[in-house]
Structure formats: C-alpha cells, structure tokens
Wavefront OBJ file of the C-alpha trace (Angstrom):
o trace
v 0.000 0.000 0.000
v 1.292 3.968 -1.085
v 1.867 6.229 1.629
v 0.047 9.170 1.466
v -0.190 12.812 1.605
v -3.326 14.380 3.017
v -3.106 17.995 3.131
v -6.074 19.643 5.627
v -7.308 22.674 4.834
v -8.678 24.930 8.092
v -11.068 27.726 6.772
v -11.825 30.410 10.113
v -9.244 33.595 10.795
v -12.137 34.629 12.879
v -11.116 35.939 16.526
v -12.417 33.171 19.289
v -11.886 30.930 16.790
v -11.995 27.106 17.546
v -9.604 26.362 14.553
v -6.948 25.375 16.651
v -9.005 23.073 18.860
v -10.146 21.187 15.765
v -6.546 21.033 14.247
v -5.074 19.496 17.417
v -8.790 16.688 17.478
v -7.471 15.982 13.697
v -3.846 15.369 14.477
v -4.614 13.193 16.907
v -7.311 10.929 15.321
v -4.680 10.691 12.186
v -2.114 9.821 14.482
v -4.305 6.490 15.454
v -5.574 6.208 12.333
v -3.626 6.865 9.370
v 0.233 7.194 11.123
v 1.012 3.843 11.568
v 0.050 3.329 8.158
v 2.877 5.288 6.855
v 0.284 8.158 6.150
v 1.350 12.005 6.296
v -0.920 14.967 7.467
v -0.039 18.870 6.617
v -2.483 21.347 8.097
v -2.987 24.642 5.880
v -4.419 27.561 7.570
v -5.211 30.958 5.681
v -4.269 32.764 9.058
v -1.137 31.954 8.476
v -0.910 32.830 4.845
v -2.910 35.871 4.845
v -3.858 36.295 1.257
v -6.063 39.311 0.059
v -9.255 39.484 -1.260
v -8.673 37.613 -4.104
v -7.941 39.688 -7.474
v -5.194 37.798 -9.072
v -5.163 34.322 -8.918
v -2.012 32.163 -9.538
v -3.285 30.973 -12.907
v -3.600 34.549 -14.038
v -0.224 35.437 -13.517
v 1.261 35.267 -17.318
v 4.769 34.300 -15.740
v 3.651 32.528 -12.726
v 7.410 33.014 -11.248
v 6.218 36.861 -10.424
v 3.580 35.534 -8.453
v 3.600 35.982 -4.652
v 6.585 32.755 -3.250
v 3.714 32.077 -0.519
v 1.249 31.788 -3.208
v 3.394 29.790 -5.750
v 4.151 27.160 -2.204
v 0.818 27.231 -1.495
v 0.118 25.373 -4.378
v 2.807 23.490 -4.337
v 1.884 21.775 -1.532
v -2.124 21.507 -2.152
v -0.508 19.541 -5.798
v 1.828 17.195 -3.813
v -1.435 16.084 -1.574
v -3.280 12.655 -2.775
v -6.297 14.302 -0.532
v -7.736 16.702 1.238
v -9.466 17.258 4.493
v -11.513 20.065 4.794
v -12.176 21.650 8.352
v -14.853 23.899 8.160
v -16.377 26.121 10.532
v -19.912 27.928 9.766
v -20.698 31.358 9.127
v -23.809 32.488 8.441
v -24.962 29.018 7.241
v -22.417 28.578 5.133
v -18.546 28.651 4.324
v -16.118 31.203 5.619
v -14.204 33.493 3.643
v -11.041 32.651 3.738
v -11.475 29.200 2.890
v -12.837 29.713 -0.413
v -10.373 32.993 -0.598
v -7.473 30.633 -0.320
v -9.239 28.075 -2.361
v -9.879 30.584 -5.093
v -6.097 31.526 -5.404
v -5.119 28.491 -6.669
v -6.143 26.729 -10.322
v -8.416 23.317 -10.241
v -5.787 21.461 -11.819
v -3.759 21.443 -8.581
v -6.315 19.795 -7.271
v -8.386 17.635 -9.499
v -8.328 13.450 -9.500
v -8.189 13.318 -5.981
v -10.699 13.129 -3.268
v -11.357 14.853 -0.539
v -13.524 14.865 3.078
v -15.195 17.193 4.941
v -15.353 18.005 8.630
v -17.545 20.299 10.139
v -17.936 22.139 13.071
v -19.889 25.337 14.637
v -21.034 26.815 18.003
v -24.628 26.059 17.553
v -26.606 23.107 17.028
v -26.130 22.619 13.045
v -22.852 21.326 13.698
v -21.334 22.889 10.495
v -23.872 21.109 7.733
v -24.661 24.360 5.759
v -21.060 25.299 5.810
v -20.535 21.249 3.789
v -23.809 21.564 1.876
v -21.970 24.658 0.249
v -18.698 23.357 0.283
v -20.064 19.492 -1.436
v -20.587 21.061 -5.152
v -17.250 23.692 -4.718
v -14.851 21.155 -3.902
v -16.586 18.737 -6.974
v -15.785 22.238 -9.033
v -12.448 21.754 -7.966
v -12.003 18.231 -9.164
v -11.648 16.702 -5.736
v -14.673 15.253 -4.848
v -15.885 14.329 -1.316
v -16.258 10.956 -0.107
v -19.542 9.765 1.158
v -19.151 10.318 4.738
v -19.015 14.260 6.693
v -18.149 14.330 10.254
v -20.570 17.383 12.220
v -19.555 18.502 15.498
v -22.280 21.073 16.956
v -21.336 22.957 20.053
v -17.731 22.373 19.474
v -16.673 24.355 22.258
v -18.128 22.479 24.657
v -17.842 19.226 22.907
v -13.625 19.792 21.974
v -10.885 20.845 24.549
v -8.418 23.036 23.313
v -5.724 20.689 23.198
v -7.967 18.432 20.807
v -9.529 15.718 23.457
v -12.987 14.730 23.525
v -15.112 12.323 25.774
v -17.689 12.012 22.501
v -17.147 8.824 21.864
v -19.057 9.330 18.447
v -16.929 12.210 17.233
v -13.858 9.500 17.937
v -15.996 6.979 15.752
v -17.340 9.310 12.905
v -13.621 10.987 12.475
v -11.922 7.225 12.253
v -14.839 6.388 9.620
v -14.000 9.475 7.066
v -10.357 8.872 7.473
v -10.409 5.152 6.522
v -12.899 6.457 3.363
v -10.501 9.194 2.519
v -8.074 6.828 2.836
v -9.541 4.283 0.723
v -10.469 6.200 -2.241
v -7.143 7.854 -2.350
v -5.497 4.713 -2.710
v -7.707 4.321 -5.861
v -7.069 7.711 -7.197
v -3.473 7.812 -7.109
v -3.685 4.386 -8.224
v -5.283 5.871 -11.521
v -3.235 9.101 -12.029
v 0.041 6.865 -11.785
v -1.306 5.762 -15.399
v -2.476 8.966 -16.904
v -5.679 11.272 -15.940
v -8.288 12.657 -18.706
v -7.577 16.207 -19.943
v -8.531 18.952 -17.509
v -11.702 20.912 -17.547
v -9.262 24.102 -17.328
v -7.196 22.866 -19.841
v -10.081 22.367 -22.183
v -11.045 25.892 -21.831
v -8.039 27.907 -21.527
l 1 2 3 4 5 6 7 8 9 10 11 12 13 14 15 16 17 18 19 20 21 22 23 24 25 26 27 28 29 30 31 32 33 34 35 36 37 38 39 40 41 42 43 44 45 46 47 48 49 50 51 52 53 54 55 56 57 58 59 60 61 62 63 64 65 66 67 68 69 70 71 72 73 74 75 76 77 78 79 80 81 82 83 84 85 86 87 88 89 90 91 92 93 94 95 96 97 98 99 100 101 102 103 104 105 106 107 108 109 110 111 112 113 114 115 116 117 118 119 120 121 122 123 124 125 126 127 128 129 130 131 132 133 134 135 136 137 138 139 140 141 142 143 144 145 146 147 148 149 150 151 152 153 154 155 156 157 158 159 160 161 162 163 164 165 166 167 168 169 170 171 172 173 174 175 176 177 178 179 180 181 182 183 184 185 186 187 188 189 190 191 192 193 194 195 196 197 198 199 200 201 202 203 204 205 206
C-alpha cells in the first residue's frame, strides 16, 4: 500500500476561533488512524498565509514566477497532496471566507483526481452542515470530490478541549470512519493518475 499525503485545509481567521481546537482533534485521530500506516498529514491555515481578497489568482499570472513565493508554495503543496481534508467552521450558514479565498487563489488542476472529506464544526446546534452543503458542489468544481461520509460537530466548544480531546465517543468513531474512506479512495485515485488522468476541464477551456 502507497503512503500518502493528506493535506487539511482549516477555513476560520475569525477571533475566538476554535480552529486550533479542531486542528489538534485531527492530528490526533490521524495519528491512530492513518500514522502507523505510513500516512502524512499537513495542516494549511489561511491565518497563516494571509492572502487578500482575491484579485489575481495564480493561474492569471502570465509568468507565474512573479507571483507571490507564498502563493506559488501554497500550491505546491495543495498539488503534492493525494487528498484533502476540509475543516470547516460555519458562518452564516455557510462557508467562511477565507477558505474559499485561499481556495480561489489556486487553479483546479492542482487539485483535481483526488478526493477529498469534509469536517464540520460550529457553536450552535447545526454542527457545520450548511457550511458542507456549500462546500459538497465547490470542492466537486475543484475536481476533488468528497467521499460519502461528513463528520458534524455542533457545540464544538463544549464538545472539543483546546488541546484536541474529547469524551464524545461518536466524534472519535465518525472521524476514524472518514479517514479510513478518505483513505480508501485515495489509494484508488493515485492508483489511476500513476497511469495517466483525462484532460482537464481548465485545460479544455483555456
């Protein structure tokens, strides 16, 4: 079996936010999970890259070498992934702003023939669904579609400790399940673009 890549993608800048909560429940359910398995994590967070409002994105850079470097390694680490974890928060029943702001900076080709799952999470009692039910047909646009399973954690703040614990035995259990079917269907797909991938949907248009 490959090793893999999965490259998580946080989404909330927001002050209060309970981004790094979530990151450190992810690490440690892929450390269980995935680690032994010879599988690698890498956790992306827009705070950290700080990109504006998006006006020029990579792919409209004639000589992409005079884009931003933190723009140009952005990407180069969201094309070395063989999936992708989205961690979503919720605003205003659906996704935040910097997540499709970083999202949006990069070209679909980086990230299409691969899969990716979704993990959402919110103060209230929706758990983060809206914030997936947006984020289900964007990251299909984007040529990595999700897998089956979502993971919703409502009340997160009460449900996750900051340094990533939880007593919820059912977040433990619905975490594990989209791992091993992130997992699985990345296998597949990198399986498949070791022999070749159809042309683009960018390509054929640009």
């Amino acid at each position: 079996m490959a090793s893999l890549k999965i490259v998580c993608i946080m989404s909330s800048v927001r002050d209060g936010r309970m981004a790094e909560r979530m990151r450190n429940l992810i690490q440690k359910q892929f450390d269980e999970v995935l680690t032994p398995k010879g599988h690698t994590i890498h956790f992306v967070d827009p705070e950290e890259y700080d990109l504006p409002v998006l006006k020029t994105p990579l792919h409209f850079y004639p000589d992409q070498s005079k884009a931003p470097e933190k723009l140009r390694n952005l990407n180069d680490i969201v094309i070395s992934a063989d999936a992708y974890i989205i961690l979503t928060a919720e605003y205003n029943r659906s996704m935040p702003p910097a997540l499709t702001n970083l999202i949006n900076h990069l070209p679909p080709p980086s990230f299409e023939f691969k899969v990716s799952g979704m993990v959402g999470y919110s103060q209230g009692n929706l758990g983060g669904v809206m914030a997936m039910t947006a984020a289900r047909p964007f990251l299909s646009e984007m040529g990595c579609l999700p897998v089956k399973h979502f993971v919703v954690i409502p009340y997160v703040q009460n449900e996750v400790k900051e340094d990533g614990t939880t007593a919820n035995t059912h977040i433990h259990e619905s975490i594990k399940k989209l791992l091993n079917q992130v997992e699985w269907w990345a296998q597949a797909a990198k399986t498949q673009r070791a022999s070749g991938t159809p042309i683009s949907s960018f390509e054929m248009y640009s």
